[in-house]
C-alpha positions as YAML, in Angstrom:
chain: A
units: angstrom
residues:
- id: 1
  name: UNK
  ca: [17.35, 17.44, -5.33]
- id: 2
  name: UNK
  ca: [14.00, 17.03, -5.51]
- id: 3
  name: UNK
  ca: [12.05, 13.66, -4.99]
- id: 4
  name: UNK
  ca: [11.55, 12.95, -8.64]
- id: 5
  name: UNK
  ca: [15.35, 13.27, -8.96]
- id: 6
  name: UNK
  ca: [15.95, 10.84, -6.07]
- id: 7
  name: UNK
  ca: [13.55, 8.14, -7.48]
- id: 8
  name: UNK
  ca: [15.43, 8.59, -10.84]
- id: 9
  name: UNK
  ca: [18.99, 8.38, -9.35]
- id: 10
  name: UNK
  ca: [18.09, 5.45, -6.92]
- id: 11
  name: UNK
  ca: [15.34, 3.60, -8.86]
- id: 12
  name: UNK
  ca: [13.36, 3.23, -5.83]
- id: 13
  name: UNK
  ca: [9.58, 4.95, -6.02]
- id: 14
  name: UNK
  ca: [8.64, 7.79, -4.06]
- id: 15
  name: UNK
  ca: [6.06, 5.85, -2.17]
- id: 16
  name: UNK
  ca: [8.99, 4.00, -0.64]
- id: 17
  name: UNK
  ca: [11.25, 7.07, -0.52]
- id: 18
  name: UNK
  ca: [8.51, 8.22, 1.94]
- id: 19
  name: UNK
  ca: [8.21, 4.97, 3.70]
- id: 20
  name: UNK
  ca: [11.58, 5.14, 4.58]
- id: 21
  name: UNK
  ca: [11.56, 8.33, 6.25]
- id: 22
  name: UNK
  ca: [8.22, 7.05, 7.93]
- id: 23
  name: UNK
  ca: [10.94, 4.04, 9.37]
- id: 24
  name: UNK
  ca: [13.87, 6.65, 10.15]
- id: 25
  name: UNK
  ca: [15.77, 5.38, 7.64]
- id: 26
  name: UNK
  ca: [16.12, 8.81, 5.52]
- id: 27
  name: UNK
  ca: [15.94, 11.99, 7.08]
- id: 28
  name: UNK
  ca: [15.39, 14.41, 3.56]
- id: 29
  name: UNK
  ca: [16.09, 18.32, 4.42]
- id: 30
  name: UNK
  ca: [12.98, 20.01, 4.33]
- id: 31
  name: UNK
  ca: [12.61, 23.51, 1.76]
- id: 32
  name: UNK
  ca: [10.78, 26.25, 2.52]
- id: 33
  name: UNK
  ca: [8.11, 25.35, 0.49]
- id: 34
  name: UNK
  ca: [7.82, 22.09, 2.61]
- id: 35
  name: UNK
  ca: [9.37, 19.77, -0.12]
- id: 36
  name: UNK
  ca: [11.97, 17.43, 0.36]
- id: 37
  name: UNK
  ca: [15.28, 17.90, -0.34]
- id: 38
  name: UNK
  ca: [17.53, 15.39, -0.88]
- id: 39
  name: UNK
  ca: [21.29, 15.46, -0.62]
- id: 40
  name: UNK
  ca: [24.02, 12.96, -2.60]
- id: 41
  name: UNK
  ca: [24.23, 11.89, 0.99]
- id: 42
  name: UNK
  ca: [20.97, 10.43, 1.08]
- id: 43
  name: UNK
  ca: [21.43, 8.79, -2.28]
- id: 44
  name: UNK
  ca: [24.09, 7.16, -0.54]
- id: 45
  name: UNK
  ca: [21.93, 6.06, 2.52]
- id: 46
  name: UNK
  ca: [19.36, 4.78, -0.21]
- id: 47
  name: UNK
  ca: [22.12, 2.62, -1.55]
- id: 48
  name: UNK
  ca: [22.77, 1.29, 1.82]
- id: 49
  name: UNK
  ca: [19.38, 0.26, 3.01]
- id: 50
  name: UNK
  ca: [18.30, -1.29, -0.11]
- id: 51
  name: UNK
  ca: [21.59, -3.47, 0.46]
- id: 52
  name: UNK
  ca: [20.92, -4.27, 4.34]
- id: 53
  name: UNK
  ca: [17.35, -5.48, 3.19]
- id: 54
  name: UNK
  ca: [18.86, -7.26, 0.79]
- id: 55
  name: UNK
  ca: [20.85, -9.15, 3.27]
- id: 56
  name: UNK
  ca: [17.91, -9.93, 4.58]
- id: 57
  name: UNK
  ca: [17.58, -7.37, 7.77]
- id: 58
  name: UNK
  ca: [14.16, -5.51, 8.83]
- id: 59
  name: UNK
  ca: [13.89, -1.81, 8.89]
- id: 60
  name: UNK
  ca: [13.63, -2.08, 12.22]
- id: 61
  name: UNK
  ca: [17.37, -3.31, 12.31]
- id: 62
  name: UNK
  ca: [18.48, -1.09, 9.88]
- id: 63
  name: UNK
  ca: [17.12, 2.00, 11.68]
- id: 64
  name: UNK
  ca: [20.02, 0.80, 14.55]
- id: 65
  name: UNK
  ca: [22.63, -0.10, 12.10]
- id: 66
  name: UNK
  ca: [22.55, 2.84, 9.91]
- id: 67
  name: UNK
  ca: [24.03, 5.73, 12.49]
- id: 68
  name: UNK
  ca: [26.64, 2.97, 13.20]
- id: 69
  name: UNK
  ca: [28.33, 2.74, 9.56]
- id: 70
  name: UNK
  ca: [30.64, 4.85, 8.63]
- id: 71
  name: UNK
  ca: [30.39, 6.70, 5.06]
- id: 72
  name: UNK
  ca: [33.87, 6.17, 4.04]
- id: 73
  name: UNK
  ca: [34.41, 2.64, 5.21]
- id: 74
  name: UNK
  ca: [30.71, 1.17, 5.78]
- id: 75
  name: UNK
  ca: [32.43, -0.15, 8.82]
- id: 76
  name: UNK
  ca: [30.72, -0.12, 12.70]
- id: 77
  name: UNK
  ca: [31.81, 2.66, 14.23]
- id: 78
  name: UNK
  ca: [33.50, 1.60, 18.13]
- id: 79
  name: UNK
  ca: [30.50, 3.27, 19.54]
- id: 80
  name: UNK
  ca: [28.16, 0.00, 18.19]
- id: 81
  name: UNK
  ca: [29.34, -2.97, 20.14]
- id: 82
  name: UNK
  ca: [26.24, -3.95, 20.83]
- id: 83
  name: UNK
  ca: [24.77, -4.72, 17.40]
- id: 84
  name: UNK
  ca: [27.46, -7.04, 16.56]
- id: 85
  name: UNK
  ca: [26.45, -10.12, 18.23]
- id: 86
  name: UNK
  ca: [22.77, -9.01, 16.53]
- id: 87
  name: UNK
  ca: [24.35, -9.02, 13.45]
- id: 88
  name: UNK
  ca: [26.22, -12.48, 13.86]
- id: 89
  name: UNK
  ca: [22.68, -13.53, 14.22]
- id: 90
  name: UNK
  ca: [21.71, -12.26, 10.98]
- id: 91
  name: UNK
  ca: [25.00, -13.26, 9.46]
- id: 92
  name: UNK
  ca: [24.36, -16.94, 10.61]
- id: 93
  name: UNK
  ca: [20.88, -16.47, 9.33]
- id: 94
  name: UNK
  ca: [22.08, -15.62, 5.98]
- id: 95
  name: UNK
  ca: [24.95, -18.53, 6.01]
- id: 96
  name: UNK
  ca: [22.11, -20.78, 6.30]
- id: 97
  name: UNK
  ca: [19.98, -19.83, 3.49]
- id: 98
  name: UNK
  ca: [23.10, -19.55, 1.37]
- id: 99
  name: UNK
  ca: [24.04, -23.41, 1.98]
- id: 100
  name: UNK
  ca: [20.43, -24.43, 1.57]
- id: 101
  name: UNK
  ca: [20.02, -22.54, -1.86]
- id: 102
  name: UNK
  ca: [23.64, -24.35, -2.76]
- id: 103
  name: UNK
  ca: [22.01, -27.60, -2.06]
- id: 104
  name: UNK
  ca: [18.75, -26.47, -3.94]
- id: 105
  name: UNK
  ca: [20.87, -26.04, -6.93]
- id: 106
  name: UNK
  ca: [23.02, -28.88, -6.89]
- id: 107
  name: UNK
  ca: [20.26, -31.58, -6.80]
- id: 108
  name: UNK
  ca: [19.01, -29.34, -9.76]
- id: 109
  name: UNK
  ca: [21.92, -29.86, -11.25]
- id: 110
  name: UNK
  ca: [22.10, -33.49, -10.58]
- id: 111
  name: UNK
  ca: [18.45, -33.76, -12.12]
- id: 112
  name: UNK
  ca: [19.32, -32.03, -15.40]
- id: 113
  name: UNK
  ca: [22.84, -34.11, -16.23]
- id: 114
  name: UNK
  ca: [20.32, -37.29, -15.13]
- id: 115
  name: UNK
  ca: [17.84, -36.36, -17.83]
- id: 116
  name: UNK
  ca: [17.92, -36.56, -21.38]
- id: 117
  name: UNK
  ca: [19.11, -33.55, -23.70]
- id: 118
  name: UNK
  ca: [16.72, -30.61, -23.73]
- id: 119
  name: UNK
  ca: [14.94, -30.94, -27.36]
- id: 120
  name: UNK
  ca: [16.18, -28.04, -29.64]
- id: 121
  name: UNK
  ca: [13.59, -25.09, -29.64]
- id: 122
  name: UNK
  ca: [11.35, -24.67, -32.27]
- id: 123
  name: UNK
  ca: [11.89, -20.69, -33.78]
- id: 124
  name: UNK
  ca: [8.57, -18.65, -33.03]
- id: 125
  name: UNK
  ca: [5.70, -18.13, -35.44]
- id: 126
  name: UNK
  ca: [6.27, -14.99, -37.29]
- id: 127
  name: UNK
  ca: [3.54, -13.13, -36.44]
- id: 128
  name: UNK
  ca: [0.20, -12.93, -39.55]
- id: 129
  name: UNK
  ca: [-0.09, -9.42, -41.34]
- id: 130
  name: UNK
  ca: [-2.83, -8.89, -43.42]
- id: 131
  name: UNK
  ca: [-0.92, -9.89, -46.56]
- id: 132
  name: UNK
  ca: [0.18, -13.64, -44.86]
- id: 133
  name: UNK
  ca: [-3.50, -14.07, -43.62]
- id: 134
  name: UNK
  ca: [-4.75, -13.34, -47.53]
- id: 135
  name: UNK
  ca: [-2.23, -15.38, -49.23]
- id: 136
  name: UNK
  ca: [-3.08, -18.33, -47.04]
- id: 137
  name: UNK
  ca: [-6.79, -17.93, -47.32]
- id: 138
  name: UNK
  ca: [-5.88, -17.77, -51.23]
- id: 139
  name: UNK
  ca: [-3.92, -21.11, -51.13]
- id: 140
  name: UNK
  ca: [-7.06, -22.69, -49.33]
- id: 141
  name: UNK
  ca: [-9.19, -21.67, -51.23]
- id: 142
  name: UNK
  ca: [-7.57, -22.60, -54.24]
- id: 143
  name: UNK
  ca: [-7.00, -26.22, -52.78]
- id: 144
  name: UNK
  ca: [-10.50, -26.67, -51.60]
- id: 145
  name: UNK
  ca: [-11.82, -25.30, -55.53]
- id: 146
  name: UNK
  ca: [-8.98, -28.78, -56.70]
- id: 147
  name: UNK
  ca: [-10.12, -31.13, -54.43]
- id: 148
  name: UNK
  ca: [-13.80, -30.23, -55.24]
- id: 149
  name: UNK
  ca: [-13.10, -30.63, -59.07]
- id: 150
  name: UNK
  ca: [-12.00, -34.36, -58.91]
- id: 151
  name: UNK
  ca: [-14.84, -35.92, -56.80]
...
């Protein structure tokens, strides 16, 4: 598939696409034309960066990482022993961030049963047409023309 075709099936933007491969993170099949061509494969790969970076790993990391999973399993294959105590790192990194957001969100919560009820919400203005704007410049008008009358 073409680029185009991989931005639509990954939602990520060519410029990206392209950074990736600049990283070594995607390695499209080139045509003879020169374009890339992509394969379900890399779709896949897509998928599996944008979820390491997610996690919170560099490109740099994921460049290692990604010959180490397995497609089937996205397991470490036995020939990556050395990543794993990298990746405890990370793992503890992201532990740590977790619990911090948890306590983010509980003094939040602690803070909203503390205050009073949330005041109901008022429904939006409809919006003026020509036809509202007239009739209330009518009404005015029509006030102003009775107030005038009895001074």
């Amino acid at each position: 598939m073409r680029i185009g075709d991989m931005v639509r099936r990954t939602g990520v933007s060519e410029r990206l696409l392209r950074y990736y491969e600049n990283q070594g993170l995607l390695s499209p099949a080139r045509r003879a034309s020169g374009y890339r061509a992509y394969t379900e494969a890399d779709v896949a790969t897509v998928a599996r960066i944008r979820g390491l970076l997610a996690a919170g790993l560099g490109t740099a990391t994921i460049a290692r990482v990604l010959p180490c999973v397995r497609e089937e399993a996205e397991v470490l294959a036995p020939t990556c022993p050395d990543l794993v105590a990298e990746l405890r790192v990370e793992r503890d990194r992201i532990d740590l961030a977790i619990g911090q957001l948890l306590t983010s969100r509980g003094l939040l919560d602690q803070v909203i049963a503390a205050g009073p009820a949330a005041p109901p919400t008022e429904e939006p203005e409809a919006p003026r047409t020509a036809q509202t704007t007239q009739t209330a410049q009518t009404a005015q008008t029509a006030q102003t023309a009775q107030t005038a009358e009895a001074i």
